[in-house]
C-alpha positions as CSV (number, residue, x, y, z in Angstrom):
1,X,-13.8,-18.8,-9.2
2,X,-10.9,-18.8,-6.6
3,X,-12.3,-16.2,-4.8
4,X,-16.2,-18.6,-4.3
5,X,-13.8,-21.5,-3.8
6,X,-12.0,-19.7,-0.8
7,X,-15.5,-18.8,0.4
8,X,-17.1,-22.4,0.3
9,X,-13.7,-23.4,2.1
10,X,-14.6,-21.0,4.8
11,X,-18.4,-21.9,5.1
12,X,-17.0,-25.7,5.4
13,X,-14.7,-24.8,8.4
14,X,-17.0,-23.2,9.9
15,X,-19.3,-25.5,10.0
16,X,-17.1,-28.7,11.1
17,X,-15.9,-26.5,14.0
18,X,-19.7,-25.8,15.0
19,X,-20.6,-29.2,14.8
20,X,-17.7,-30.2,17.2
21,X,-18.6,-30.7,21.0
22,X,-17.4,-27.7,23.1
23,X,-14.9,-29.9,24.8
24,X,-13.5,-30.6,21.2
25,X,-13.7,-27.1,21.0
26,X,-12.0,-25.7,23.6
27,X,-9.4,-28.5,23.0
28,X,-8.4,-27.5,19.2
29,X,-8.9,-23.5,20.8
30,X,-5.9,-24.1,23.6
31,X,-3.9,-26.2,21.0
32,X,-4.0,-23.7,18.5
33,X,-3.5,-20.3,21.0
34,X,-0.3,-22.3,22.2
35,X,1.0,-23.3,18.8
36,X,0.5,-19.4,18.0
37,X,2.1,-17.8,21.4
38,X,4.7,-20.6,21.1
39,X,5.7,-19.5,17.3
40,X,5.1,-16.0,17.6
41,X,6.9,-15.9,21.1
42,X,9.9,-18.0,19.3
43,X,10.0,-15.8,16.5
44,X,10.1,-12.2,18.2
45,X,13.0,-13.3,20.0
46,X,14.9,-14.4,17.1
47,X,14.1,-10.9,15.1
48,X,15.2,-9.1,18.7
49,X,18.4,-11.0,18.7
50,X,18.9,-10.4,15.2
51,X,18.7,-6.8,15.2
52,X,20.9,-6.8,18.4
53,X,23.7,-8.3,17.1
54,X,22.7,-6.1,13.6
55,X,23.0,-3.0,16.0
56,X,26.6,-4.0,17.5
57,X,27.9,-5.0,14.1
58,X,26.7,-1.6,12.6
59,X,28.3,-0.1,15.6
60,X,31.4,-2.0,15.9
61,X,31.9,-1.5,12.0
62,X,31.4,2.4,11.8
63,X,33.7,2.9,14.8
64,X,36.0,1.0,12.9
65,X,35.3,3.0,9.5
66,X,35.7,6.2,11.8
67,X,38.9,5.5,13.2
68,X,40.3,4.9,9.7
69,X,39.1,8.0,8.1
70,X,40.4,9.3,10.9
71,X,44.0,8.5,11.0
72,X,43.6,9.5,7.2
73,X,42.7,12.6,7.7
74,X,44.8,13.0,10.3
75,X,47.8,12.2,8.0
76,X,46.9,14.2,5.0
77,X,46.2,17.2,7.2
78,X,50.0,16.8,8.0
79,X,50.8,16.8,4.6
80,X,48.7,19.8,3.7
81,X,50.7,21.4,7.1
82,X,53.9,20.2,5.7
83,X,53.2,22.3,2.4
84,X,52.3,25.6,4.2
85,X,55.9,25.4,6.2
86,X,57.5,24.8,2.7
87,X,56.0,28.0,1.4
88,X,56.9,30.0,4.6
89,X,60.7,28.9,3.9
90,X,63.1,31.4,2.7
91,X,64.1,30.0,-0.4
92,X,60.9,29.2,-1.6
93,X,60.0,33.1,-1.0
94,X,62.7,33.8,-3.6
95,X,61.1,31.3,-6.0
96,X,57.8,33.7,-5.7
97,X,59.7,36.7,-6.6
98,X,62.0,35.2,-9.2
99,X,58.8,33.7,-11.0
100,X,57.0,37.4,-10.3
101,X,59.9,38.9,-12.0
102,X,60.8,36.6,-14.3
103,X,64.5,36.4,-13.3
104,X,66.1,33.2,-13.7
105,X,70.0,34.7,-12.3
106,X,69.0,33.0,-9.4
107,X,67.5,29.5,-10.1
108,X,70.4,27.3,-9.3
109,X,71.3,29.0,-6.2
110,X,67.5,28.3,-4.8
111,X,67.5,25.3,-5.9
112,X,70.1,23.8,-3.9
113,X,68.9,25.8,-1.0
114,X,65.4,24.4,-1.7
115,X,66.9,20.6,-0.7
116,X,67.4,21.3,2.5
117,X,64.0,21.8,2.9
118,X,62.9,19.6,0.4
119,X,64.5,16.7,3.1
120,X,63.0,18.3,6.0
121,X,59.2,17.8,4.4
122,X,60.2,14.3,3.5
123,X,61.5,13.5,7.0
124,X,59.0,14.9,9.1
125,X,56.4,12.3,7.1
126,X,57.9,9.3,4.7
127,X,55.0,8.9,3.0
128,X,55.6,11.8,1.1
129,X,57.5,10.5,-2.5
130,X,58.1,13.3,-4.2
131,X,58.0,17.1,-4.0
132,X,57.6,19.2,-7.2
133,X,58.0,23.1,-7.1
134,X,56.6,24.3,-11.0
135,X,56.9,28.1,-11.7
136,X,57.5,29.7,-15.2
137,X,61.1,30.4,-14.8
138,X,62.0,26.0,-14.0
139,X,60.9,23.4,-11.7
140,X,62.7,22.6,-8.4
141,X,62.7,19.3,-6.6
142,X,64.7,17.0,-4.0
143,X,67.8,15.4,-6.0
144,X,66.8,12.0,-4.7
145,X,64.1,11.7,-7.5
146,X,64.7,11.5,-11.4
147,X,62.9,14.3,-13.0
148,X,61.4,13.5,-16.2
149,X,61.8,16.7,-18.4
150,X,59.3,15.3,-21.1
151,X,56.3,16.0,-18.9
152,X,55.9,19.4,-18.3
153,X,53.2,20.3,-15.2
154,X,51.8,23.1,-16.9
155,X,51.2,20.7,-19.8
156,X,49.6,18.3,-17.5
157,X,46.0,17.4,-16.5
158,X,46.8,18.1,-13.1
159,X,47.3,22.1,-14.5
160,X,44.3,22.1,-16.7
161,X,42.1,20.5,-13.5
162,X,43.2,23.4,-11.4
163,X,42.4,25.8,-13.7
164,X,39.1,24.6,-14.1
165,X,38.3,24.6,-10.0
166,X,40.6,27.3,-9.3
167,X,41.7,25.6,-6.3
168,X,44.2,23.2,-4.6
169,X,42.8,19.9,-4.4
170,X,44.2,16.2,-4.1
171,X,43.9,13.6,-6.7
172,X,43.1,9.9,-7.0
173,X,45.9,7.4,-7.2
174,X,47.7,7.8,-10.6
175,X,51.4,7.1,-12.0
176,X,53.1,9.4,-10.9
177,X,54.8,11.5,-14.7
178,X,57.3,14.6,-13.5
179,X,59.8,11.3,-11.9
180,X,60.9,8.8,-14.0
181,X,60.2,6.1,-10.9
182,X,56.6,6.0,-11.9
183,X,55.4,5.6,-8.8
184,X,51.9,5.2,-7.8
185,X,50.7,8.1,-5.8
186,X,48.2,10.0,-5.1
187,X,48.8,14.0,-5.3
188,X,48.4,17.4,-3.4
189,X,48.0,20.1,-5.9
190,X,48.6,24.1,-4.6
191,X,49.2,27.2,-5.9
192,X,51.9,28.9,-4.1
193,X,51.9,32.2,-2.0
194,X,53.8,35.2,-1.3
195,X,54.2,36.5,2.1
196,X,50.8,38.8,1.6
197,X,49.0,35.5,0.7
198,X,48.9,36.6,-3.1
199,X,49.0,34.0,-5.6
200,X,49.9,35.9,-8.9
201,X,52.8,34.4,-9.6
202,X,51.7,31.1,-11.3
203,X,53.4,28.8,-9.3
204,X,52.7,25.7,-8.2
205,X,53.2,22.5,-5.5
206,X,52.8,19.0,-5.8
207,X,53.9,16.5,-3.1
208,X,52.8,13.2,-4.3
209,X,52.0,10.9,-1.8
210,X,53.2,6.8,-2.1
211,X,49.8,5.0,-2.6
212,X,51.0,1.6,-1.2
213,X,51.8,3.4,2.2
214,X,48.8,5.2,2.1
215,X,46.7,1.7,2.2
216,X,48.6,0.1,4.6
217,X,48.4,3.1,6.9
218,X,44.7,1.7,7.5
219,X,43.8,-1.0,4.9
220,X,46.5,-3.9,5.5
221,X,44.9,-5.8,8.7
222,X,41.0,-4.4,8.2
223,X,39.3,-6.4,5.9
224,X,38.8,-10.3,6.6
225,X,36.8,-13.2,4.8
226,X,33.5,-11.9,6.7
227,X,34.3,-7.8,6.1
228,X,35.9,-5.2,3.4
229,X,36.9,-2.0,3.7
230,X,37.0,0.3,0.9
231,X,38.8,3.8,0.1
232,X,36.8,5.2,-2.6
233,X,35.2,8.7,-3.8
234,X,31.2,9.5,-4.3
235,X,30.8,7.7,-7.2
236,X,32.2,4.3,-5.7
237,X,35.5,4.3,-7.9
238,X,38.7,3.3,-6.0
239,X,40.6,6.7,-4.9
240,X,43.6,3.8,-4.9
241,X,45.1,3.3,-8.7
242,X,45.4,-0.3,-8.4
243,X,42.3,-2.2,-7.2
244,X,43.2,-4.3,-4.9
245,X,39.3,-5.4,-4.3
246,X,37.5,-9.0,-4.7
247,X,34.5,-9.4,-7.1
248,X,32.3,-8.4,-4.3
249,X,34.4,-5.1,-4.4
250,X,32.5,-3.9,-7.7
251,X,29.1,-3.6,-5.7
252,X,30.2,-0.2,-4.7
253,X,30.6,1.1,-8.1
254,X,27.2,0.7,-9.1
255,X,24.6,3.2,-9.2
256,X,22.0,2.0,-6.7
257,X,24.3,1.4,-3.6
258,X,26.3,5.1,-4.6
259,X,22.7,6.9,-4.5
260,X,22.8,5.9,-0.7
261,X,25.5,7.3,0.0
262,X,24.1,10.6,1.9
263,X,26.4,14.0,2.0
264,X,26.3,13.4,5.7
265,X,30.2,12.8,7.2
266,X,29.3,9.0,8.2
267,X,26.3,7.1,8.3
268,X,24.8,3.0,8.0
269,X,22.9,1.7,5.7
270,X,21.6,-1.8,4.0
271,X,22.6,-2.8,0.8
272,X,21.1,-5.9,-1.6
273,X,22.0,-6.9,-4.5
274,X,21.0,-10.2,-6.8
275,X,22.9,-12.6,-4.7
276,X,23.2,-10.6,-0.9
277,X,22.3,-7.9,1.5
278,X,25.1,-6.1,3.0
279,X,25.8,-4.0,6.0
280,X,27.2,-0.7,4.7
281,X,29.1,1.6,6.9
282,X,31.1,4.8,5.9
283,X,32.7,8.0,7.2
284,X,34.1,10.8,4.8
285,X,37.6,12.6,4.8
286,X,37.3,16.4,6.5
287,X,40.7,17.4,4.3
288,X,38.5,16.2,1.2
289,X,34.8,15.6,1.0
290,X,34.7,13.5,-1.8
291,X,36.9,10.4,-0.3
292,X,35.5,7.8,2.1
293,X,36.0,5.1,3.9
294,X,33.4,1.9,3.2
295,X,32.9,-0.9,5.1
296,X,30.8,-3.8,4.1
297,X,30.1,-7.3,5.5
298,X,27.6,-9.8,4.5
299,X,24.4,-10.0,6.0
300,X,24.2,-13.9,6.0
301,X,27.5,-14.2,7.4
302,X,26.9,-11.9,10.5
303,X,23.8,-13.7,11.3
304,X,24.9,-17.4,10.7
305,X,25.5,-17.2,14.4
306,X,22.1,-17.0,15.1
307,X,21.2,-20.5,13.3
308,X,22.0,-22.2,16.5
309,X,18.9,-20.0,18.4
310,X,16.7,-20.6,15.8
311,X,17.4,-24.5,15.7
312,X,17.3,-24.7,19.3
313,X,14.0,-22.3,18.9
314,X,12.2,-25.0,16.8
315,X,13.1,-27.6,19.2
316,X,11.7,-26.2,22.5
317,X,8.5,-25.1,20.2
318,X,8.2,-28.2,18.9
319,X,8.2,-30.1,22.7
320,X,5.9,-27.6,24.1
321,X,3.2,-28.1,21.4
322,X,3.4,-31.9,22.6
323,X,3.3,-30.9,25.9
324,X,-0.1,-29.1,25.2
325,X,-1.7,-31.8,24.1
326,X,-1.5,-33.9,27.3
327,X,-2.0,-30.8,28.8
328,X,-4.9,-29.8,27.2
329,X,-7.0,-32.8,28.3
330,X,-6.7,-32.7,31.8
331,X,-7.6,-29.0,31.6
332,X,-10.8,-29.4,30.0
333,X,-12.3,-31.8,32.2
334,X,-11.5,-29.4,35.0
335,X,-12.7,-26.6,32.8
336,X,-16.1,-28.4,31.8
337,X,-16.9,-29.8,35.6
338,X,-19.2,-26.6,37.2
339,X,-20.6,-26.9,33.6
340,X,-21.6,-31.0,33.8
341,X,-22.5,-29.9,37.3
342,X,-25.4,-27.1,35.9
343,X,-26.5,-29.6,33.0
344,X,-27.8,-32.0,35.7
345,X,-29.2,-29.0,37.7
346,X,-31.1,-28.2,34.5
347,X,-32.4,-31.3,33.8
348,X,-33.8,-31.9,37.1
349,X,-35.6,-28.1,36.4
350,X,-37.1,-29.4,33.3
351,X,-38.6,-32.1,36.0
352,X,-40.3,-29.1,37.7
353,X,-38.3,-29.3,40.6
354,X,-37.5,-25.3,41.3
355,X,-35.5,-26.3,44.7
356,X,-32.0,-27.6,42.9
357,X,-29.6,-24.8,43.7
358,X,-26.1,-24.7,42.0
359,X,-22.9,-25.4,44.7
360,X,-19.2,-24.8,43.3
361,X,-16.0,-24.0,44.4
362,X,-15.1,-22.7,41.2
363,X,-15.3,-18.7,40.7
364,X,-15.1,-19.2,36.9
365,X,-17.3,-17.8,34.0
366,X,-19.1,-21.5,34.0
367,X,-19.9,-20.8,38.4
368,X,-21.0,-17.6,37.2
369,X,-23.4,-18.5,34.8
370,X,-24.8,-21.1,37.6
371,X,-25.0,-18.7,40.4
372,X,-26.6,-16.9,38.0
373,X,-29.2,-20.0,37.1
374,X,-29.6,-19.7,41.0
375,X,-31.0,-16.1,40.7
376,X,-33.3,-16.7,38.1
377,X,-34.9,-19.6,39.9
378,X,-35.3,-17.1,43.1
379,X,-36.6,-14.2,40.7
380,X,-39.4,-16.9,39.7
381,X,-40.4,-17.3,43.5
382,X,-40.3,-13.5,43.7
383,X,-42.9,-12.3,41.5
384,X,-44.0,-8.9,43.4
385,X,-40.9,-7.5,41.6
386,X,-43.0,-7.9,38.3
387,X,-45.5,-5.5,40.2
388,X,-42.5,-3.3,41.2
389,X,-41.8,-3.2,38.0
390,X,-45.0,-1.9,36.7
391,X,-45.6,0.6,39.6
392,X,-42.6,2.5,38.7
393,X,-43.4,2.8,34.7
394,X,-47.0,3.9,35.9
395,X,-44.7,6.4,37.5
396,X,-42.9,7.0,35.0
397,X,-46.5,7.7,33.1
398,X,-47.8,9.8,35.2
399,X,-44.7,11.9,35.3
400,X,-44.1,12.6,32.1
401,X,-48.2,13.3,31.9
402,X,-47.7,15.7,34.3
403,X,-44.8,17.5,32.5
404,X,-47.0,17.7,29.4
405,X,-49.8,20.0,31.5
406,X,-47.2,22.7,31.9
407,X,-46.3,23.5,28.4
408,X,-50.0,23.7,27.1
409,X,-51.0,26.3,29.6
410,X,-47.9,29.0,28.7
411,X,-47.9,28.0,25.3
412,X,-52.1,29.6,25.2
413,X,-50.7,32.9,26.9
414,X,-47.6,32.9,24.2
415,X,-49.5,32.8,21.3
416,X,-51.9,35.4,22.4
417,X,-49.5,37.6,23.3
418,X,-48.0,37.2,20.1
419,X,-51.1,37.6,18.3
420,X,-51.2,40.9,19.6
421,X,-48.4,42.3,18.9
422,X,-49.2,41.2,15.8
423,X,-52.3,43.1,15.4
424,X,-50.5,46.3,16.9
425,X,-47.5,45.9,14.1
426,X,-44.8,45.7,16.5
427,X,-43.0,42.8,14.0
428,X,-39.6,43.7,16.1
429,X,-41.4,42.2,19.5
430,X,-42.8,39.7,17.7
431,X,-39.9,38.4,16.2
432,X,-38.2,38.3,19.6
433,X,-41.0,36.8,21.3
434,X,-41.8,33.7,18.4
435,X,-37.4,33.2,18.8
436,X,-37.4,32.8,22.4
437,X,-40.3,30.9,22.3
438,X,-38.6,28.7,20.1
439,X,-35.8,28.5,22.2
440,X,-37.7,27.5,25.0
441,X,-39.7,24.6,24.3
442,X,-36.2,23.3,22.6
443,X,-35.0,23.4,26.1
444,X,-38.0,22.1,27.4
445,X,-38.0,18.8,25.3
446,X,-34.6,17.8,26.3
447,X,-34.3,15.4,23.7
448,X,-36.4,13.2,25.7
449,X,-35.6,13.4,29.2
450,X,-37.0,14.0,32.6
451,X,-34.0,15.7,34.4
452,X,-32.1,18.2,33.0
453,X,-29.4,19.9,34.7
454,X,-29.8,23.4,36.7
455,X,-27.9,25.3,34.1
456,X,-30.5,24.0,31.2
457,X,-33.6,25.0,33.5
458,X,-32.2,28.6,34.0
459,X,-31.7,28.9,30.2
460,X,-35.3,27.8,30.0
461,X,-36.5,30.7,32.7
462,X,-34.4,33.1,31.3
463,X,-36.4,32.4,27.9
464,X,-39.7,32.6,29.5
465,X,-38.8,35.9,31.2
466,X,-37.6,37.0,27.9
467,X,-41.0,36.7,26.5
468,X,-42.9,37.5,29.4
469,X,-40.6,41.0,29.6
470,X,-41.8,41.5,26.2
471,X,-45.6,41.0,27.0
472,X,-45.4,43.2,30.2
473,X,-42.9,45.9,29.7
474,X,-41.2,46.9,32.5
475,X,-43.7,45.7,35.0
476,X,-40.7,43.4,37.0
477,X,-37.0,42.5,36.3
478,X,-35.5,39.3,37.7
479,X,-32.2,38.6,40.2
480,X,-30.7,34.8,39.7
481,X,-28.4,33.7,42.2
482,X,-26.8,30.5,41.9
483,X,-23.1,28.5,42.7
484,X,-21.6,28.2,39.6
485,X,-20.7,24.0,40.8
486,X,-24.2,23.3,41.3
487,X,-25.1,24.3,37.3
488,X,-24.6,20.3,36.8
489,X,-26.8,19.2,39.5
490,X,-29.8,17.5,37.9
491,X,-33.3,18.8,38.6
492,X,-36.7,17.9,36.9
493,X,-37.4,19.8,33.5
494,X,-40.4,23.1,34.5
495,X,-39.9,23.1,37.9
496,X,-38.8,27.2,38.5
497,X,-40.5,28.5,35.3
498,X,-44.3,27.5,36.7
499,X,-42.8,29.2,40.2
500,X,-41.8,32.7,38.4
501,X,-45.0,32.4,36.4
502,X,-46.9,32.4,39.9
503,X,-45.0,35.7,40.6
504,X,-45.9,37.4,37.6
505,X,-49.4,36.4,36.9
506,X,-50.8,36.3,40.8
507,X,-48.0,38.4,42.7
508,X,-47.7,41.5,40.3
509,X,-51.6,41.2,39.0
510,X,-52.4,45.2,40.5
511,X,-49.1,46.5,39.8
512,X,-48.2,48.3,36.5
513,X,-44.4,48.5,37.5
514,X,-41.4,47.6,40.3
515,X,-41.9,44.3,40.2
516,X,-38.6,42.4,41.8
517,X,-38.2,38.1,41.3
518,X,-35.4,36.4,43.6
519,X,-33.8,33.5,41.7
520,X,-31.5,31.2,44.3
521,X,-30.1,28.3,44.0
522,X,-27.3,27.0,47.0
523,X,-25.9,23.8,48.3
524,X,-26.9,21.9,51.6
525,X,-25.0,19.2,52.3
526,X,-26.8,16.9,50.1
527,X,-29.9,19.1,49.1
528,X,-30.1,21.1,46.5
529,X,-31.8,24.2,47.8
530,X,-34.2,26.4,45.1
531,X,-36.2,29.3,45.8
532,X,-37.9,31.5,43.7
533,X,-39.9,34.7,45.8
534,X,-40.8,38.5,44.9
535,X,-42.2,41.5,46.1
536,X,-46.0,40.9,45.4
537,X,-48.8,40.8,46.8
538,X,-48.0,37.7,48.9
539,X,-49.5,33.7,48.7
540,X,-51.9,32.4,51.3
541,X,-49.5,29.7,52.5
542,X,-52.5,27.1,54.4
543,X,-54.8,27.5,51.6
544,X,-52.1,26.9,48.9
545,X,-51.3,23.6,50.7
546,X,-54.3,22.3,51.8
547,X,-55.3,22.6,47.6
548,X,-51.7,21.0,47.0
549,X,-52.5,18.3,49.5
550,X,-56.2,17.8,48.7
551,X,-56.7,18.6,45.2
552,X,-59.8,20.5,44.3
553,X,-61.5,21.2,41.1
554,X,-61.0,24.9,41.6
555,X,-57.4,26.2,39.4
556,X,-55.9,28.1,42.0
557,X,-52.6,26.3,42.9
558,X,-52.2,24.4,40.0
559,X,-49.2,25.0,39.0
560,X,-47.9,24.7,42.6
561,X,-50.0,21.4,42.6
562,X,-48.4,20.1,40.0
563,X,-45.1,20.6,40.8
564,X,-45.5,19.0,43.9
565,X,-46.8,15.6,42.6
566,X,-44.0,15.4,40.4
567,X,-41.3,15.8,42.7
568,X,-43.0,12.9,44.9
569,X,-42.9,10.4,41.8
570,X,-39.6,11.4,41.4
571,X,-38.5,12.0,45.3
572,X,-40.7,9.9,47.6
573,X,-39.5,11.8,50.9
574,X,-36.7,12.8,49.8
575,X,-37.9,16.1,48.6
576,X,-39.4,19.4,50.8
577,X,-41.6,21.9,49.5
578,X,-42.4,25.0,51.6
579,X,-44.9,27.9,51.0
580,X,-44.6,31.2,52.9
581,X,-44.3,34.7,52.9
582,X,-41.2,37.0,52.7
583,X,-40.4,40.0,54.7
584,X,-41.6,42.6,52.5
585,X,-45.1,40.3,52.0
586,X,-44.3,38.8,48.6
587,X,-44.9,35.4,48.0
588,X,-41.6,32.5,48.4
589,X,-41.6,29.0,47.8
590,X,-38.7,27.0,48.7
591,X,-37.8,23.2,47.3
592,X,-35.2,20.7,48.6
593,X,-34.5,17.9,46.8
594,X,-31.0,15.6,46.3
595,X,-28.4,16.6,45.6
596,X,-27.4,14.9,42.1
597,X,-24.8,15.2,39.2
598,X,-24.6,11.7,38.1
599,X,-27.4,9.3,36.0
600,X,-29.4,11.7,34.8
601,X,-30.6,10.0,32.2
């Protein structure tokens, strides 16, 4: 029902707007393109302008996101550093072989040497809280922190994650257990080594790292009202162990903006939830894959600026669409004047008066149609191009009437050829024969045309000689010269096959063998050239033309004859044909006609 409704609507339409005048017309047609170029043109600049200042923000926000994961990195990297130079240190070599052997004469001794180096680590970066060396025989650590004795490391979950990766590894923000401080930190977990990098000894370090200087580092003056930035792991959870976030914060925990997260080290995306889109930008930590910096801003917000264009947009759209109207009027009339100019004109040739001639200054579609009223009314006056026209399709007629004789009289010769081959059982020649016949008249049709190009006439010879080879064994061969860029050149259809059936059947008639035909073809300047000669018994040149010229009832020359009175429908005077004799007394008969590659049709 809605769909026949929609349809009557559209029948309506159409209808009112036929019914309208064409200056009504063309009126509501200029009004409405300029209401559309208007909008469209207002519109595609606001979405370019948007997705400019989309493309700075995006930029401006991952350089930003960069930079932080950066300086990060950057600073855990130091702390990582900071580990290895404990592990080179003298005393903590003796904590590897006193845990290898088990010998605890030694602790104390290594413990108090370890504090020197303990406050070297701690100097050389001050985020670093605490430093915790485990190993079977007692833990060592700076004497600055409170060691809380309940909390064993190899008890902890921090020992039982290790074992499960088998690898150092840092942690998310947790309180920290080994001091009694409780501090929030967040943790570098190794296994120490000896000097031969061996790690047998089942001892470990953990340098816990203050949290709180760890976000001001690169959180403290990011986010504003407009932007956040976030320090969180793959699965969107704070790495932080307080959450410091706004509501908006929890949009990174959930499934659908995590899955967009790609394993690449930073990258942009758009993320919407039930209320917002966002712009998402993010770069990961080298020292641990896992972590990541986020940055998100509202869409709306970054593009609030652009409610100014868009009002100012509407305004100027607005004006010009009344603009257009008062336009439009004085258009039309000038439009519409050559066309109240002709409407007289006509009128006055309904009168019978065939003398009015159209005048304008105008060189507009409406003048064209008027000069063109003028050419009709001179076309009436003219009417010996009506007999023009019909001389050239009696040409046309006689042509292709022409063209028809030739295929009748080889077609006879064929067939009984054919037939005898038949009767002798030589099926093979047969064969060969009815194929190339085939062939040949497919050529010769040319789907309807009169001129076919040079290279589809030779095919069509070359067929012919295949047959007539066939029918007299090796009583002639044939030579084909041509320039391969005059194979496009267009020629009538049967022109050279009636020439080499000439040879065969009048030149070679009292030989049995060593029979030679000449096939050239060759540019002159704007004439094509053919000729087509052997080494027969030679052509009586005057005879041959005078039959040509005056035709006779008698069939010698025919198929010369015919020839001839094709190429002057087609040529006029601008064709030669010559009959003569070669050197060696065979019979050659040379054609000039244009030159031509284009129009054949």
């Amino acid at each position: 029902m809605m769909m026949f409704s929609k349809k009557k609507w559209g029948t309506f339409v159409k209808k009112l707007y036929y019914s309208l005048s064409l200056k009504h017309r063309i009126w509501l047609t200029f009004v409405v393109l300029i209401m559309f170029g208007l909008t469209a043109t207002g519109g595609i600049a606001y979405w370019i302008a948007s997705k400019e200042i989309q493309r700075n923000a995006l930029k401006t926000s991952q350089d930003t996101v960069n930079q932080s994961a950066q300086i990060v990195n950057e600073r855990l990297k130091n702390i990582g550093i900071a580990v290895r130079a404990l592990m080179f240190s003298d005393p903590f070599k003796q904590v590897m072989t006193d845990a290898q052997n088990n010998d605890r004469d030694h602790y104390y001794n290594t413990w108090t040497s370890l504090q020197g180096v303990f406050s070297q680590v701690k100097f050389n970066d001050s985020m670093i809280d605490s430093i915790l060396i485990a190993s079977p025989i007692g833990d060592y650590y700076h004497t600055s922190n409170v060691r809380d004795t309940a909390n064993s490391f190899y008890d902890s979950d921090l020992y039982k994650h290790f074992k499960e990766i088998k690898r150092g590894f840092w942690t998310k923000g947790h309180k920290d257990a080994f001091f009694m401080d409780k501090q929030d930190v967040i943790s570098l977990v190794v296994e120490g080594v000896n000097e031969l990098g061996e790690k047998r000894s089942n001892v470990y370090v953990v340098i816990n790292v203050k949290q709180d200087d760890l976000y001001e580092l690169f959180m403290e003056n990011l986010s504003t009202a407009e932007k956040q930035y976030y320090f969180v792991d793959s699965a969107g959870e704070d790495v932080n162990l307080d959450n410091r976030s706004s509501q908006e914060d929890q949009l990174t925990k959930h499934s659908s903006f995590t899955k967009q997260l790609t394993d690449e080290m930073m990258g942009s995306f758009f993320y919407k939830d039930k209320k917002k889109e966002y712009l998402v930008n993010y770069a990961r930590l080298e020292v641990k894959n896992d972590w990541m910096i986020v940055g998100i801003q509202s869409k709306s917000d970054l593009l609030a600026k652009l409610n100014g264009i868009k009002k100012a947009t509407i305004y100027v759209i607005l004006g010009l669409m009344v603009l257009s109207l008062f336009i439009a009027n004085n258009l039309i009339y000038l439009l519409l004047k050559p066309l109240y100019s002709l409407q007289r004109l006509m009128k006055r040739v309904e009168e019978n008066d065939l003398n009015v001639r159209f005048e304008s200054e105008y060189k507009d579609e409406v003048s064209q149609v008027g000069f063109r009223f003028n050419r009709m009314l001179d076309e009436i006056k003219q009417l010996i191009e009506d007999v023009k026209v019909r001389e050239s399709e009696k040409r046309k007629a006689e042509i292709k009437a022409l063209s028809a004789q030739m295929d009748p009289h080889f077609f006879y010769n064929t067939l009984n050829t054919i037939y005898c081959k038949s009767v002798l059982g030589e099926n093979k020649d047969v064969n060969e024969m009815i194929l190339a016949l085939s062939q040949m008249f497919q050529l010769s049709l040319s789907g309807g045309r009169d001129l076919i190009t040079l290279k589809d006439e030779l095919d069509h010879v070359r067929k012919y000689l295949a047959i007539q080879q066939i029918s007299y064994e090796e009583l002639f061969v044939c030579h084909i010269e041509v320039q391969p860029e005059l194979l496009a050149c267009g020629i009538p259809k049967v022109v050279i096959q009636p020439l080499v059936e000439n040879s065969i059947l009048h030149g070679f008639q009292d030989r049995e063998s060593g029979g030679e035909i000449y096939i050239n073809a060759q540019s002159e300047e704007d004439w094509l050239h053919l000729t087509v000669e052997d080494n027969g018994t030679g052509l009586v040149p005057e005879q041959l033309m005078a039959s040509i010229i005056h035709p006779t009832t008698m069939d010698e020359g025919y198929a010369l004859r015919n020839i001839y009175h094709r190429l002057q429908l087609y040529y006029g005077d601008q064709q030669r044909m010559i009959i003569s004799n070669n050197d060696s007394g065979g019979g050659r008969i040379e054609i000039w006609i244009p030159k031509q590659t284009e129009g054949m049709g």
